[in-house]
PDB file of N, H, CA, C and O in Angstrom:
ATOM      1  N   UNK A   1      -4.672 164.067 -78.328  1.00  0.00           N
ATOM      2  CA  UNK A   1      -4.712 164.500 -79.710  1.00  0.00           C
ATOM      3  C   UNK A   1      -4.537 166.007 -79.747  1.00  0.00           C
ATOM      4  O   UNK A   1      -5.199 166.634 -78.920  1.00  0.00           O
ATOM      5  N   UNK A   2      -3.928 166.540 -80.388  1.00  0.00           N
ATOM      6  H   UNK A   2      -3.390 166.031 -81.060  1.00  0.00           H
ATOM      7  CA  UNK A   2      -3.280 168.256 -81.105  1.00  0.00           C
ATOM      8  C   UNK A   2      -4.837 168.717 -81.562  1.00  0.00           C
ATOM      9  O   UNK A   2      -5.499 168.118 -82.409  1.00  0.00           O
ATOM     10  N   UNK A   3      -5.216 169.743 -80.923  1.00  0.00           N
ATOM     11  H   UNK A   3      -4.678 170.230 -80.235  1.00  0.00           H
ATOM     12  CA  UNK A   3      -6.017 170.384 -82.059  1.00  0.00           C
ATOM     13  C   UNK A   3      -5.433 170.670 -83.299  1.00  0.00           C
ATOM     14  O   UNK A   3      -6.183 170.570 -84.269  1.00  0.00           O
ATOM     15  N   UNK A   4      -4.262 171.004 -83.499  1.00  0.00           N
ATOM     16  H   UNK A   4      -3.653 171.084 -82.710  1.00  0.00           H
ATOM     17  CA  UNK A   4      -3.781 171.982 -84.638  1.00  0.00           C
ATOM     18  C   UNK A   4      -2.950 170.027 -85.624  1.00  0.00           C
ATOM     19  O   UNK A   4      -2.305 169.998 -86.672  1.00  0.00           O
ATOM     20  N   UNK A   5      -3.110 169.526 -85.266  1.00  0.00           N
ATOM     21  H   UNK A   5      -3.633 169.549 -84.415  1.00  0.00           H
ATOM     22  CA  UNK A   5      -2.098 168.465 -86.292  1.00  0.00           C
ATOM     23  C   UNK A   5      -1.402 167.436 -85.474  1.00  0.00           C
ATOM     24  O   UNK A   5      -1.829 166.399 -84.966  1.00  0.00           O
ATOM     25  N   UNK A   6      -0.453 167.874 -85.474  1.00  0.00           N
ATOM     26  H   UNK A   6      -0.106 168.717 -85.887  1.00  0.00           H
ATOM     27  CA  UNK A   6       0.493 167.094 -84.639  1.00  0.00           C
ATOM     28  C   UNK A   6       1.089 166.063 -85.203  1.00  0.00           C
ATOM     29  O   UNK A   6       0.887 164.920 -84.794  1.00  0.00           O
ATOM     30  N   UNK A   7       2.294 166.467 -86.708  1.00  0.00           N
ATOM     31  H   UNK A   7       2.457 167.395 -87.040  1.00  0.00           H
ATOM     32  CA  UNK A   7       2.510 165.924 -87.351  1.00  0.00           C
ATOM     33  C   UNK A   7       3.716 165.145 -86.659  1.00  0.00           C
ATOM     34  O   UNK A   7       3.856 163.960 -86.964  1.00  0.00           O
ATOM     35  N   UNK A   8       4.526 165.681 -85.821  1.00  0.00           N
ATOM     36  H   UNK A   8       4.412 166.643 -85.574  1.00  0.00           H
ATOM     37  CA  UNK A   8       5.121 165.315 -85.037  1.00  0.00           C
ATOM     38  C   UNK A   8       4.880 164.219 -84.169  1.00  0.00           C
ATOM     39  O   UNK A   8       5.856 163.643 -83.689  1.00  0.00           O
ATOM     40  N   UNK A   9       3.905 163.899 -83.936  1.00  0.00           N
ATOM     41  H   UNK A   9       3.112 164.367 -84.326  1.00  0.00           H
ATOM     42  CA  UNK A   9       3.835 162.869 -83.194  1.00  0.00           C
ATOM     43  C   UNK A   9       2.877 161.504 -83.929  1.00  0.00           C
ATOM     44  O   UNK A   9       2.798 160.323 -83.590  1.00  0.00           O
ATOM     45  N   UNK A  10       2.201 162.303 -85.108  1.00  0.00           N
ATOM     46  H   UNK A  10       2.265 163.262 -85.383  1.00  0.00           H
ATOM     47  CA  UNK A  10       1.256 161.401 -86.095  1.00  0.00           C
ATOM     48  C   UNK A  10       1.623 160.435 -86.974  1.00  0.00           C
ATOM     49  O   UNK A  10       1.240 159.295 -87.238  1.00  0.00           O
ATOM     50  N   UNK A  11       2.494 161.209 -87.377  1.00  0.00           N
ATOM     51  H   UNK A  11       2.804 162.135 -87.163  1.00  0.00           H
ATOM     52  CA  UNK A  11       3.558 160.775 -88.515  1.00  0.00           C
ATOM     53  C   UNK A  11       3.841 159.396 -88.045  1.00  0.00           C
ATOM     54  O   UNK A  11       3.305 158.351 -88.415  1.00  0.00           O
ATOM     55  N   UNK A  12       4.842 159.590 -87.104  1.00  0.00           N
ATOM     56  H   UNK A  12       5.277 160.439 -86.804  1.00  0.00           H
ATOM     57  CA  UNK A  12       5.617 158.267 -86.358  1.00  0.00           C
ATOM     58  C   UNK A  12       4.946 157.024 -85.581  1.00  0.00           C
ATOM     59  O   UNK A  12       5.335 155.937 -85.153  1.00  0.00           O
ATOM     60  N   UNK A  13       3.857 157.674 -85.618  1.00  0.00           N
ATOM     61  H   UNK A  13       3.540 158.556 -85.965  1.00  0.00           H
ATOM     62  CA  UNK A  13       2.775 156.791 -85.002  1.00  0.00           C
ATOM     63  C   UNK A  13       2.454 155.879 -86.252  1.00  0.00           C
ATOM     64  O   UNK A  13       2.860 154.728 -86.411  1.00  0.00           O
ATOM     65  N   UNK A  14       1.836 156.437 -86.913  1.00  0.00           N
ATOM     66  H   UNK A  14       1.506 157.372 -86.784  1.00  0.00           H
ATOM     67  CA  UNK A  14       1.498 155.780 -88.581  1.00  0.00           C
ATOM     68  C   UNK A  14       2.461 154.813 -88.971  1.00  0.00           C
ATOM     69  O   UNK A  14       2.249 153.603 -88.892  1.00  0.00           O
ATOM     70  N   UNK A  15       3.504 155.312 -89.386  1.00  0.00           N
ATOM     71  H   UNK A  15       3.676 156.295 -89.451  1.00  0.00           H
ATOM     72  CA  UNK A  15       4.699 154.635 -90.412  1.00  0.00           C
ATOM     73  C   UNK A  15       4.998 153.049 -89.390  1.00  0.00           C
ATOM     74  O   UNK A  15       5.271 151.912 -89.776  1.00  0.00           O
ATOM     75  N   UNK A  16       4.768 153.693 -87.778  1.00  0.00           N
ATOM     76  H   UNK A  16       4.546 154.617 -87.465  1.00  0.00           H
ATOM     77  CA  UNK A  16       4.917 152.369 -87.037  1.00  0.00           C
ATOM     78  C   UNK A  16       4.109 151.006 -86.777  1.00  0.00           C
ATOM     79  O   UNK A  16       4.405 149.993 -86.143  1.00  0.00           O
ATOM     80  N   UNK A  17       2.360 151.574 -87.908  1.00  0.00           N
ATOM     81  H   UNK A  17       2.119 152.397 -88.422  1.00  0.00           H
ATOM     82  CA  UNK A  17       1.761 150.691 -87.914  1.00  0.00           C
ATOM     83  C   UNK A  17       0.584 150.665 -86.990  1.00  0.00           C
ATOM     84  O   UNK A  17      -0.342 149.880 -86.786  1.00  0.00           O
ATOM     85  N   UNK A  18       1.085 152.168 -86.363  1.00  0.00           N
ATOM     86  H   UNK A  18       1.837 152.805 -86.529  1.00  0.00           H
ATOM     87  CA  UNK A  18      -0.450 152.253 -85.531  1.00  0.00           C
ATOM     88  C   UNK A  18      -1.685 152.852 -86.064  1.00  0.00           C
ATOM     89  O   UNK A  18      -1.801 153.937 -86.634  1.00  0.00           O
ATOM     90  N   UNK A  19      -2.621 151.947 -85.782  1.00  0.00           N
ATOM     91  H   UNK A  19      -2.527 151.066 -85.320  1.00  0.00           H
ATOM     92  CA  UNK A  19      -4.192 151.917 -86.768  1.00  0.00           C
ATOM     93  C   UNK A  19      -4.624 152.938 -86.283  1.00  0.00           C
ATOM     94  O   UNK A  19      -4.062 153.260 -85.236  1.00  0.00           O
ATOM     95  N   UNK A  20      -5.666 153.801 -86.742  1.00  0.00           N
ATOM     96  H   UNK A  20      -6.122 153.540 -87.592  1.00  0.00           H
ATOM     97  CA  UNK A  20      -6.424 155.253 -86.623  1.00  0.00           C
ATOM     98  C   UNK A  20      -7.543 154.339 -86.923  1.00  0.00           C
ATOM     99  O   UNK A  20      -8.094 154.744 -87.947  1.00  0.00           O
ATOM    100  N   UNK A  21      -8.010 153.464 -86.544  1.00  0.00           N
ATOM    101  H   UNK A  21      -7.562 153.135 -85.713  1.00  0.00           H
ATOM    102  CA  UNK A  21      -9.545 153.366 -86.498  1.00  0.00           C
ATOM    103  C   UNK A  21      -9.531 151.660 -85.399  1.00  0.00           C
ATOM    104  O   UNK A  21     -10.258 150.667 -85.363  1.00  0.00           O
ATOM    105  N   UNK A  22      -8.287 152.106 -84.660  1.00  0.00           N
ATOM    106  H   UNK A  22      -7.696 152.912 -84.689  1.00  0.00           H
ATOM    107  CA  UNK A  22      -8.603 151.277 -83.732  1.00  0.00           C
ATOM    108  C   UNK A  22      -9.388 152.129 -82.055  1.00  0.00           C
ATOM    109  O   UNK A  22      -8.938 153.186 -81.613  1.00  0.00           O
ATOM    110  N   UNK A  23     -10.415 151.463 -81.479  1.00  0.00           N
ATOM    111  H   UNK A  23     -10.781 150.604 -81.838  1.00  0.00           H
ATOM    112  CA  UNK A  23     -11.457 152.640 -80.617  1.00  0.00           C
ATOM    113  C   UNK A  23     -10.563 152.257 -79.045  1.00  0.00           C
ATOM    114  O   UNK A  23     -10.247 151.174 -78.554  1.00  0.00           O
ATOM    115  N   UNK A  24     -10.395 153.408 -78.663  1.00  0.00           N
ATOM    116  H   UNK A  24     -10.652 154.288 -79.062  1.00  0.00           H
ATOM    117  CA  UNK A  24     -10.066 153.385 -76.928  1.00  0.00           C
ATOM    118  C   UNK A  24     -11.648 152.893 -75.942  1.00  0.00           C
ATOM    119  O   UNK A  24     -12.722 152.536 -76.428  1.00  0.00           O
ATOM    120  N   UNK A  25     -11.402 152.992 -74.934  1.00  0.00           N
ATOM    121  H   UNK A  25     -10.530 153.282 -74.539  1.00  0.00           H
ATOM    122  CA  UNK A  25     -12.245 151.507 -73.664  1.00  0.00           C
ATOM    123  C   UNK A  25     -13.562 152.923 -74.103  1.00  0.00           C
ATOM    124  O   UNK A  25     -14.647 152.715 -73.559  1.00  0.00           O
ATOM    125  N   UNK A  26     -13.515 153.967 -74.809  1.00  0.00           N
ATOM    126  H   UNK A  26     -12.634 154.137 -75.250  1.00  0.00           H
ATOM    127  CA  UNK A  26     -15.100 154.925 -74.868  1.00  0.00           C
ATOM    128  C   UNK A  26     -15.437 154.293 -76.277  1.00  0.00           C
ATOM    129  O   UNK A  26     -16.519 154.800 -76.573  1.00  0.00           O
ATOM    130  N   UNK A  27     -15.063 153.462 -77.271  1.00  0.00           N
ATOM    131  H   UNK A  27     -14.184 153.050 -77.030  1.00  0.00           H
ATOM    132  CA  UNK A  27     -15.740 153.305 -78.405  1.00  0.00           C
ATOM    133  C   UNK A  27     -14.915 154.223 -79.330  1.00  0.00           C
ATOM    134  O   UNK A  27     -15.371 154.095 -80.466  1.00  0.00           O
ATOM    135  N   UNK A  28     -14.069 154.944 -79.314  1.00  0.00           N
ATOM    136  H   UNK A  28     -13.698 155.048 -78.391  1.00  0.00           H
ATOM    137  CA  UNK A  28     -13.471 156.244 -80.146  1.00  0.00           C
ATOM    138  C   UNK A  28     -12.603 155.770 -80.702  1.00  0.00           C
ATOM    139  O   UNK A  28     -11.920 154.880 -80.196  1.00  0.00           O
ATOM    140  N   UNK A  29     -12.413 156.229 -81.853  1.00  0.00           N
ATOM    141  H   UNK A  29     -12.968 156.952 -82.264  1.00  0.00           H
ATOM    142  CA  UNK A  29     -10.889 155.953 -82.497  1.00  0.00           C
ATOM    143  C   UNK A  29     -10.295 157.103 -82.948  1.00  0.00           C
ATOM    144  O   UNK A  29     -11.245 157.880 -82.851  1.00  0.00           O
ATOM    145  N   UNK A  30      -9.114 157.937 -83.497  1.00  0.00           N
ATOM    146  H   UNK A  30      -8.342 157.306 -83.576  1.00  0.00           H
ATOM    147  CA  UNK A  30      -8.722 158.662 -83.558  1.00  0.00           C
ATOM    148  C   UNK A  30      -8.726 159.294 -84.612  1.00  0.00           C
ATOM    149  O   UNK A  30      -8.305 160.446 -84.715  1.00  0.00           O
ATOM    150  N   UNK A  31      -9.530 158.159 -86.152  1.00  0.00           N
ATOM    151  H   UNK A  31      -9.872 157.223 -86.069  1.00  0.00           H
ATOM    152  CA  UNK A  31      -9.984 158.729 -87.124  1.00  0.00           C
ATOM    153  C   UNK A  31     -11.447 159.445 -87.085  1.00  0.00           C
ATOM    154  O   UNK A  31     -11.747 160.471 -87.694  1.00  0.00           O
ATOM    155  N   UNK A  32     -12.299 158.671 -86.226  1.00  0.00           N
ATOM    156  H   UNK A  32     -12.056 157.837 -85.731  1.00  0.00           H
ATOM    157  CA  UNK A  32     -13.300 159.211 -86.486  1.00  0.00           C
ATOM    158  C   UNK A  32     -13.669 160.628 -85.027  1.00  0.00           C
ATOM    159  O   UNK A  32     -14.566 161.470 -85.035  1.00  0.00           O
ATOM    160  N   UNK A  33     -12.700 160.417 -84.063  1.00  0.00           N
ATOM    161  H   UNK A  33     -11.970 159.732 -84.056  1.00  0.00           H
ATOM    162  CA  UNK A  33     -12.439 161.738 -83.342  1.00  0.00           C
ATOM    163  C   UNK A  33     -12.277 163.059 -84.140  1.00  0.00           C
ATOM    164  O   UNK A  33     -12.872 164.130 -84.022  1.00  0.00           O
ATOM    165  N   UNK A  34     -11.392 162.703 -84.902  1.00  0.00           N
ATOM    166  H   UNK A  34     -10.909 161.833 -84.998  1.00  0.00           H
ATOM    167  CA  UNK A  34     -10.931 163.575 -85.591  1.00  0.00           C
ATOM    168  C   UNK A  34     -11.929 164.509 -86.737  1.00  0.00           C
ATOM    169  O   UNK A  34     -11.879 165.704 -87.026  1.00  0.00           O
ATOM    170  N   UNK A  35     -12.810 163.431 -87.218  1.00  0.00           N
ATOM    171  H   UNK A  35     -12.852 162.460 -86.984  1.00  0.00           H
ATOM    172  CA  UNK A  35     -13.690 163.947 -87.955  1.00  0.00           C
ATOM    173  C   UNK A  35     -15.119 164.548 -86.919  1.00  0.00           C
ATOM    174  O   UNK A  35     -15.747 165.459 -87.458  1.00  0.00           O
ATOM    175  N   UNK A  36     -15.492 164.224 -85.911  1.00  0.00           N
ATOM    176  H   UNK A  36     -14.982 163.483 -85.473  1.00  0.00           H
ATOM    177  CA  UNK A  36     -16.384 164.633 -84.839  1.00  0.00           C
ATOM    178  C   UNK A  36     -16.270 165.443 -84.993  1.00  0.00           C
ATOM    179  O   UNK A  36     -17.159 166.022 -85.616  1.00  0.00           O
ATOM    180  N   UNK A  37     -14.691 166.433 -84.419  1.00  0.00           N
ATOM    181  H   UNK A  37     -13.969 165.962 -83.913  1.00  0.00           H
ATOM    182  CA  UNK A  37     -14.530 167.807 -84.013  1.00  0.00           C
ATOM    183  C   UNK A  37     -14.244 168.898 -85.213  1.00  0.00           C
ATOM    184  O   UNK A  37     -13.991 170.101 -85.284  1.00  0.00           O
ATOM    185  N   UNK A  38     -14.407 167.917 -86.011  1.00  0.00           N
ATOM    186  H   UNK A  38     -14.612 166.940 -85.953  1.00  0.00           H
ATOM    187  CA  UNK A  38     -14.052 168.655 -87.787  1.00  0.00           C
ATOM    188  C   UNK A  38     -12.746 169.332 -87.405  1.00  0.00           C
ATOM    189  O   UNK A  38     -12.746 170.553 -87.564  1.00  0.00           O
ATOM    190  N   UNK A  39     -11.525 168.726 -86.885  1.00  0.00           N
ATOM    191  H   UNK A  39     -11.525 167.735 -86.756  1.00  0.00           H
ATOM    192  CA  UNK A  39     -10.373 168.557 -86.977  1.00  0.00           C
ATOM    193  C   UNK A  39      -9.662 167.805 -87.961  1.00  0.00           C
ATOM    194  O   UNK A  39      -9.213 166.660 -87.901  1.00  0.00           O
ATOM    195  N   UNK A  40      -9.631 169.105 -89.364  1.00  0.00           N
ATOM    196  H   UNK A  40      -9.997 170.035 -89.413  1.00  0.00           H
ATOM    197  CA  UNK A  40      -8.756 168.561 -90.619  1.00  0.00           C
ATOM    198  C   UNK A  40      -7.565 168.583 -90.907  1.00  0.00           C
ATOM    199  O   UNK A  40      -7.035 168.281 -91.976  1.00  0.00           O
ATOM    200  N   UNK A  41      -6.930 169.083 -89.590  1.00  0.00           N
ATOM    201  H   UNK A  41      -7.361 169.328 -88.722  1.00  0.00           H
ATOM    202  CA  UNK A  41      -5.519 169.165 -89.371  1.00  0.00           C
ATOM    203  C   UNK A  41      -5.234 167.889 -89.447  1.00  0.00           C
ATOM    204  O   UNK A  41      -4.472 167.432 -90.300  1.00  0.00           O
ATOM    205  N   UNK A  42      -5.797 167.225 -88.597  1.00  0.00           N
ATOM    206  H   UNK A  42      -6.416 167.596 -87.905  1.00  0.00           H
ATOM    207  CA  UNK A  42      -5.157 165.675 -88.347  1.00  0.00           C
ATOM    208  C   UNK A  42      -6.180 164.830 -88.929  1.00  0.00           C
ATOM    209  O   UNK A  42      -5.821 163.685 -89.204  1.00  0.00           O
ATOM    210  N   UNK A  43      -7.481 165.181 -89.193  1.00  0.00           N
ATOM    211  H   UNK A  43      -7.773 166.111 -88.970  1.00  0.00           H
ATOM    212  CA  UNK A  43      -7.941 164.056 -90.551  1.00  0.00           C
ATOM    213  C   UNK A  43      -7.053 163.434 -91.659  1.00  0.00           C
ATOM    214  O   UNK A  43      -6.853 162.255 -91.951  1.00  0.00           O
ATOM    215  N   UNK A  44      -6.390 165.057 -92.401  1.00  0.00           N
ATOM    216  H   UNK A  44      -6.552 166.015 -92.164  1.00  0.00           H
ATOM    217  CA  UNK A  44      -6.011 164.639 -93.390  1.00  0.00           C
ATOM    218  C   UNK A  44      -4.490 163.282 -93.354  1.00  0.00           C
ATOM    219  O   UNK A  44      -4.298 162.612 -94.369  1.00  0.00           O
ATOM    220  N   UNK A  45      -3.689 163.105 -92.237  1.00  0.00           N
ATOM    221  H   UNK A  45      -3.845 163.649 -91.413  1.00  0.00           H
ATOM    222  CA  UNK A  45      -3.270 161.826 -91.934  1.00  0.00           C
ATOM    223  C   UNK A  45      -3.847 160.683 -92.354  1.00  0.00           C
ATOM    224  O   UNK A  45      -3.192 160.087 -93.209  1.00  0.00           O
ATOM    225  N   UNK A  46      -4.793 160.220 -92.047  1.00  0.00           N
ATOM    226  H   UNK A  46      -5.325 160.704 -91.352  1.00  0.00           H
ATOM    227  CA  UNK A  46      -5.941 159.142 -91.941  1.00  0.00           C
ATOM    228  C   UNK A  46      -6.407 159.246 -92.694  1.00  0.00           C
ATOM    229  O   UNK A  46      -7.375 158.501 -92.541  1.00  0.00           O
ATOM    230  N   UNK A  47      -6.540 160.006 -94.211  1.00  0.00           N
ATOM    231  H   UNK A  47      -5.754 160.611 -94.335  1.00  0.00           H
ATOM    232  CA  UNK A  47      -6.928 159.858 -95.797  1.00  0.00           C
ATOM    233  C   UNK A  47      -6.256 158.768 -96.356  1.00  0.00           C
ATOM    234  O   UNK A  47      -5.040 158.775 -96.545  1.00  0.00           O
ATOM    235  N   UNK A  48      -7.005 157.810 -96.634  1.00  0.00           N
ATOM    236  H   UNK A  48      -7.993 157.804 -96.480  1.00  0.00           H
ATOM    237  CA  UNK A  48      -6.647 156.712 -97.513  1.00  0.00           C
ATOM    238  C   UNK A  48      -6.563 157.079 -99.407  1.00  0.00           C
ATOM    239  O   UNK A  48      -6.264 156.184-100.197  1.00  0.00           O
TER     240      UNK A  48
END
């Protein structure tokens, strides 16, 4: 994950259907990573 965004690689991830609140083998998912580190660069992606 980008500290700064990483719209570049977020974007395309998304539109392809990949879930942000699905958790890797630690329990994490990449929405709520994102909010941990109060990383609103790439929160704001994952705004419903």
């Amino acid at each position: 994950m980008s500290y700064r965004g990483g719209a570049e690689a977020i974007t395309p991830l998304l539109n392809a259907g990949a879930d942000p609140d699905a958790a890797n083998v630690h329990g994490v998912s990449p929405r709520s990573l994102a909010m941990t580190i109060s990383n609103y660069d790439t929160a704001k992606f994952f705004d419903t």
